[in-house]
MARMAR-431387 format. One record per residue (C-alpha): x, y negated, z; residue in three letters. Coordinates in pm, whole numbers, padded with zeros to 5 digits, always signed. Layout:
REM MARMAR-431387
XYZALA ...
This chain:
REM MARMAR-431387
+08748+00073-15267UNK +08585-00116-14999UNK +08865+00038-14738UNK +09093-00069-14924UNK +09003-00452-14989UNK +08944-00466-14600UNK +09286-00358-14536UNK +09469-00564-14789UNK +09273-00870-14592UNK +09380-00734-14291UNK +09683-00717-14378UNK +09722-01054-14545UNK +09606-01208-14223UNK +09833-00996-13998UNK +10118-01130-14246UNK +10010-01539-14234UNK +09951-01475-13824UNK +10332-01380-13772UNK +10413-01658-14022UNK +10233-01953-13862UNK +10412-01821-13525UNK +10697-01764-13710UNK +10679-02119-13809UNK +10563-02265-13498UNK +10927-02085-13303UNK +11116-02236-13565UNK +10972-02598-13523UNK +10989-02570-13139UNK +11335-02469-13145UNK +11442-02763-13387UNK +11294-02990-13145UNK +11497-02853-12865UNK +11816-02863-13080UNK +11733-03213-13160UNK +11651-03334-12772UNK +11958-03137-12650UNK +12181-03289-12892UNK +12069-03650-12812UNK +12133-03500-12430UNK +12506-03470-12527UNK +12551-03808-12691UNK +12391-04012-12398UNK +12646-03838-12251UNK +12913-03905-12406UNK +12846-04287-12488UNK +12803-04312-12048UNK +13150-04161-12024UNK +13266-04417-12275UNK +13088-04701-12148UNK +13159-04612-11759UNK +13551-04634-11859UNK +13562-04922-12034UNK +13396-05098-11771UNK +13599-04923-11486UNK +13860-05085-11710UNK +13683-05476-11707UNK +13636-05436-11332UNK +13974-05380-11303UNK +14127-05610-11483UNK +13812-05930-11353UNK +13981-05839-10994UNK +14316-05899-11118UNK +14264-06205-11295UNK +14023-06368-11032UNK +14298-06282-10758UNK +14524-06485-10942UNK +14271-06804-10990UNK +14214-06789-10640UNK +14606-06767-10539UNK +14678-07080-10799UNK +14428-07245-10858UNK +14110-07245-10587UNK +14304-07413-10334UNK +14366-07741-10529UNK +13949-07809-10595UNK +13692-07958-10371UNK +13439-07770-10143UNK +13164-07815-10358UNK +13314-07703-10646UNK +13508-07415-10478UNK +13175-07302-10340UNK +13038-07308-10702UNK +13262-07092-10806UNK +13325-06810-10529UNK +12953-06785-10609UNK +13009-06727-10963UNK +13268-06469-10895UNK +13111-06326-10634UNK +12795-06322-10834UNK +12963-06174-11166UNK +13139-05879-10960UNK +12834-05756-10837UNK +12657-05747-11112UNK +12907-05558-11292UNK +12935-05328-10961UNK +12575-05286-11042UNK +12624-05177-11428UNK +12928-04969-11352UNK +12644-04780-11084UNK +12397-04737-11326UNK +12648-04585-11586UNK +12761-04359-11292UNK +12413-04240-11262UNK +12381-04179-11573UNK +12644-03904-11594UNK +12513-03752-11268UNK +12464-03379-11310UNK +12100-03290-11334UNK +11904-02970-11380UNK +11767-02902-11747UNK +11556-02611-11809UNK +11792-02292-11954UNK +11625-01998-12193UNK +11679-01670-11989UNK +11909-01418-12140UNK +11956-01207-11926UNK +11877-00804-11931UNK +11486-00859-11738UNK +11435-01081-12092UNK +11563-00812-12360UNK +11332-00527-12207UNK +11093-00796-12222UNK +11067-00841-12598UNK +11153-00484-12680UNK +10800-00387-12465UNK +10590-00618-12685UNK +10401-00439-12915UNK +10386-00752-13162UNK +10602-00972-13323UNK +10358-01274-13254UNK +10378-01224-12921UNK +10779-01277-12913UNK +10758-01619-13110UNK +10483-01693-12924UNK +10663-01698-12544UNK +10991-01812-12675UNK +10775-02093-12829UNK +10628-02204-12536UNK +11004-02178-12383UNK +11182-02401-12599UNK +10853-02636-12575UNK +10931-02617-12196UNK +11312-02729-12205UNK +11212-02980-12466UNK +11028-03129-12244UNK +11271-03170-12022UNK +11531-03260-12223UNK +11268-03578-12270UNK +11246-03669-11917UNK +11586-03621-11874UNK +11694-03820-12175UNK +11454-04124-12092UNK +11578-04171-11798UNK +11962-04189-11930UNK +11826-04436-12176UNK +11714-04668-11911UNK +12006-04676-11667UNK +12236-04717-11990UNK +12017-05005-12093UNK +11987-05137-11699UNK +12405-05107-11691UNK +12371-05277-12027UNK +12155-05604-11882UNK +12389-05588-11559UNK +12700-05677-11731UNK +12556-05898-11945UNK +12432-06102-11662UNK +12815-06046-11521UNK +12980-06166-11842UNK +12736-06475-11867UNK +12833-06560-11510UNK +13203-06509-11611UNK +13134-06736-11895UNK +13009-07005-11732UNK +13301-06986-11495UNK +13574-07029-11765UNK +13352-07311-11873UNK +13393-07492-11533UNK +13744-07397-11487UNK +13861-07574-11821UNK +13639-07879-11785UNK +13818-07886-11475UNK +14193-07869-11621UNK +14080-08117-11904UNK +13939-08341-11662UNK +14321-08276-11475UNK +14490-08344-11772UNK +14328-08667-11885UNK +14389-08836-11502UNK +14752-08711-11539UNK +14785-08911-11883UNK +14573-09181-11743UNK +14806-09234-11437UNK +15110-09161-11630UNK +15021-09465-11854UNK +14948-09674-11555UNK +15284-09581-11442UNK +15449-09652-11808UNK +15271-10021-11794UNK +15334-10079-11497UNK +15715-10014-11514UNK +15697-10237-11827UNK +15529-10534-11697UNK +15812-10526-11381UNK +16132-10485-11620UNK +15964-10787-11818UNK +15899-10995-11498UNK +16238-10910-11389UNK +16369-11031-11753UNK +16212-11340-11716UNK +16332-11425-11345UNK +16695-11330-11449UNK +16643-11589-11770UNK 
């Protein structure tokens, strides 16, 4: 009777051993699933990110080739200086983001479960089942890991790239802003000068009224 009560506790902790490992394999390969997926969608938001601003870069070069071909040319030095600098300025930075983006997408080495023949005759020499949850435990805890690193880093060039063109845009910004206080500050001296003109032409058809009378 004794036997017997000894091996049902045996048995029972045989049973809750390959469950907790059980358990523990199934946890460490949701967290690998988990890292590996957020892998893919860094991924895919750099791809996105890196063409839309291969796009902006694009179409900044265009635009600014055009304000320098009409418009530069007609400003002072000190203002033209200001802003070359500003353009200048705003292109590299978002040179900079569109190189952090690219780095981003850079192929890099992440840790890959074996499966190859060396692994099967492996498992089917283990003698336990704990044993074989066990090492592939301590596998997928390995390319988690990994996947971590790997994912950190993608996090901070996005968010670097992210700062970069912000910086770019605000320097764009600022240069719009200058630009249209300059054509306002055009437009009012053409009005001014135009009513100069207008009075002017007035006051010497009246004058030539009055000398006629």
């Amino acid at each position: 009777m004794r036997l017997h009560n000894d091996l049902e506790i045996n048995l029972m902790v045989e049973l809750s051993n390959k469950d907790s490992y059980k358990e523990l394999y199934a946890h460490q390969k949701y967290q690998y699933e988990i890292e590996k997926n957020a892998y893919g969608k860094l991924e895919d938001k750099a791809s996105k990110y890196l063409a839309s601003l291969t796009v902006v870069i694009t179409t900044y070069t265009a635009i600014i080739g055009i304000f320098l071909k009409n418009f530069l040319v007609n400003l002072n030095s000190i203002v033209s200086f200001l802003c070359i600098f500003l353009i200048v300025f705003a292109f590299i930075f978002f040179c900079l983001s569109w190189y952090s983006i690219f780095r981003c997408l850079r192929l890099q080495e992440v840790f890959r479960l074996e499966s190859n023949q060396e692994m099967i005759d492996y498992f089917l020499d283990q003698d336990y089942l704990e044993t074989v949850y066990l090492e592939l435990s301590e596998k997928y805890n390995k390319a988690t890991q990994q996947y971590i690193k790997q994912n950190e880093k993608k996090i901070n060039l996005i968010k670097n790239g992210y700062s970069e063109i912000l910086v770019g845009v605000l320097s764009s910004v600022i240069l719009i802003f200058i630009v249209f206080l300059i054509q306002l500050g055009t437009v009012q001296n053409e009005r001014s000068k135009a009513a100069t003109t207008t009075a002017t032409t007035c006051t010497a058809t009246e004058a030539t009224k009055t000398t006629k009378s």
